[in-house]
C-alpha angles and dihedrals in degrees: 000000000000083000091056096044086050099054089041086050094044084047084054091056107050098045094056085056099054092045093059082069107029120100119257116278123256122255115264127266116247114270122264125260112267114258108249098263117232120285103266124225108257121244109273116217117206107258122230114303107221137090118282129196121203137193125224115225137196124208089259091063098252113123115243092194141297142278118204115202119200120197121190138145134262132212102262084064087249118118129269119209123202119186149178142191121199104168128149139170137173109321093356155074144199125192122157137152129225128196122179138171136191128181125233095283091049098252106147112249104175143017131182133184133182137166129152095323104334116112137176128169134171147166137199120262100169101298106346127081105218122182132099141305105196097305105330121098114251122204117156137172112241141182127249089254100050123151137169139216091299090053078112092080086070087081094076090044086053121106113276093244146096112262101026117144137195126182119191129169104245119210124197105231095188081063110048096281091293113191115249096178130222121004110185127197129201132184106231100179148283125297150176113241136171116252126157095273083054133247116000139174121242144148121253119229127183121210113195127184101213135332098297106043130106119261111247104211114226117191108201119182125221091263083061097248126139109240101173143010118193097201090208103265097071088276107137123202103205131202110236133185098243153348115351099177089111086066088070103082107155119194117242102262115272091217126062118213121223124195093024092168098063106087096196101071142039110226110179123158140169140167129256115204119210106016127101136228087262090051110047083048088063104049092051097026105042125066089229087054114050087049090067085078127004116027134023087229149025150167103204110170110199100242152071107283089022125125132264109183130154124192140195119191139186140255088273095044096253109142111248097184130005127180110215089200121173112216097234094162128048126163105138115232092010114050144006131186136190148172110244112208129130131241081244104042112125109248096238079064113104117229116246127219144245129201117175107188123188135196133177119253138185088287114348139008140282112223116194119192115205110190118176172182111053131166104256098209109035130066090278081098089073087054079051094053104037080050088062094056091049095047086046095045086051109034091052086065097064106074093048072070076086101043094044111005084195101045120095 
């Protein structure tokens, strides 16, 4: 320290000689122009407290089910979201609950996600959400600006003019809290739109995930509620006046499990009146097959070591999500066996494993799917259970093959 006092001092000095003699400095340039400082956050108003029902729309116009959305404040004096998700359709079902909190600067605190036996919670701790994902602990690193799936509902809480942007790091919480990057939103106009209680005015706002995503359109009235969400497929979320839950009308299953208590394996069956054996090989052993009703596409080579692979692709041909399924059993008409692993499946992940048994019927054939093995005491159960609901939203096609051999 004294070393350094002592060379700063000697510089000093010096520098106080040469200036006797030197000539007078010259007047300083003008200062440069200052650099455009960074776009700021606008200021976010607290949308409308209250309960809110929605009804779930299809492009046609019929109802699939209904979302409520539940606003209140903490007290912290930030803002809680409760939320909740009923849909169906033909062979299937999606329920899932939704809780969020942000503080009174709008830095997210909590976050919360269920459905069927998927759970995350979390909570801030500076700036790492820690909580639970199943049974397995969660603690991940976050920004400032952090949001979740439910980051949407900051539309209603944007400035009410054109032009207005907001920017926030959104983070996936069903799957650890994984960092999407950044979701901007922007305010377009205002505009007139059809809901029940008939045409009302209300601003547009878009919400993208990343430069490449598709804008997801959010209508919020001026009394900052959210009137209409278009979920990107022409399917509409409408504010209603009160309760929707009679909008959520799911079909009985069309598979019946068997050996439910046995936690390693999946064993769901059903009957399928007028097809033959032939037939029903076809629609599960053949690439043109198995198109008529699960992928849009499929390689599918007749043979033990061969491949079974469906694939579904998106607008731009790049592949989403791709089985790399091995044929390991192969008796035609009576059973057929695969590997069940996807394309993005982490190598230390064991395959599972698919048998399809038939068997001729009075007047048709069952069909019993066998799908194992499962570890019975991690979250692989969720994978088990999220497995049923795609086997049931697919199966259930197949029989309308009789109704409307065209129709998918």
């Amino acid at each position: 320290m004294r070393i350094f006092a002592a060379a700063t001092c000697l510089t000093l000095i010096s520098a106080a000689i040469l200036a006797q003699d030197a000539p007078p400095p010259a007047p300083p340039a003008d200062p440069a122009p200052p650099a455009d400082p960074a776009p700021a956050s606008p200021a976010l108003t607290r949308m409308k407290l209250g309960e809110f029902w929605y009804g779930m729309y299809l492009p046609d116009g019929t109802t699939e089910g209904y979302a409520r959305l539940q606003f209140s404040e903490t007290a912290q004096k930030g803002v809680h979201c409760d939320w909740e998700l009923h849909i169906s359709g033909d062979g299937w079902k999606y329920e899932e609950d939704r809780k969020t909190s942000f503080d009174a600067k709008w830095e997210l605190t909590y976050t919360e996600m269920s459905s069927g036996l998927q759970r995350v919670l979390a909570a801030r701790e500076g700036n790492v959400m820690v909580g639970k994902s199943g049974v397995d602990d969660l603690r991940a690193e976050v920004k400032q600006d952090a949001i979740t799936g439910m980051g949407f509902i900051l539309a209603a809480a944007m400035p009410q003019k054109g032009g207005a942007k907001l920017v926030r790091n959104e983070y996936n919480e069903a799957d650890g809290m994984k960092d999407l990057g950044a979701t901007t939103f922007d305010s377009i106009a205002q505009e007139e739109i059809d809901l029940p209680e008939g045409k009302v005015k209300a601003w547009k706002y878009t919400m993208q995930r990343s430069e490449k995503g598709k804008e997801l359109p959010i209508w919020v009235n001026d009394a900052r509620e959210i009137v209409q969400v278009d979920w990107g497929t022409g399917n509409l979320m409408k504010l209603h006046r009160s309760s929707t839950k009679e909008l959520y009308q799911p079909t009985p299953p069309f598979l019946t499990q068997l050996e439910s208590e046995d936690k390693t394996k999946l064993v769901l069956t059903a009957d399928y009146a007028g097809f033959t054996l032939d037939e029903m090989w076809a629609l599960w052993a053949t690439s043109d097959g198995l198109t008529k009703w699960w992928p849009p596409e499929a390689e599918v080579e007749g043979k033990v070591g061969g491949k079974y692979q469906p694939t579904w692709k998106d607008e731009e041909g790049n592949i989403v999500w791709q089985l790399l399924g091995k044929i390991e059993i192969w008796e035609p008409n009576k059973k057929l066996g695969y590997t069940w692993r996807w394309k993005e499946t982490p190598e230390n992940v064991p395959d599972l494993h698919v048998v399809v048994d038939f068997k001729a019927i009075d007047g048709g054939v069952n069909v019993t799917v066998t799908h194992s093995s499962f570890n019975a005491t991690n979250d692989d159960q969720v994978n088990r259970d999220g497995l049923k609901n795609g086997w049931e939203a697919f199966c259930s096609k197949i029989p309308k093959l009789k109704q409307d051999p065209d129709k998918k």
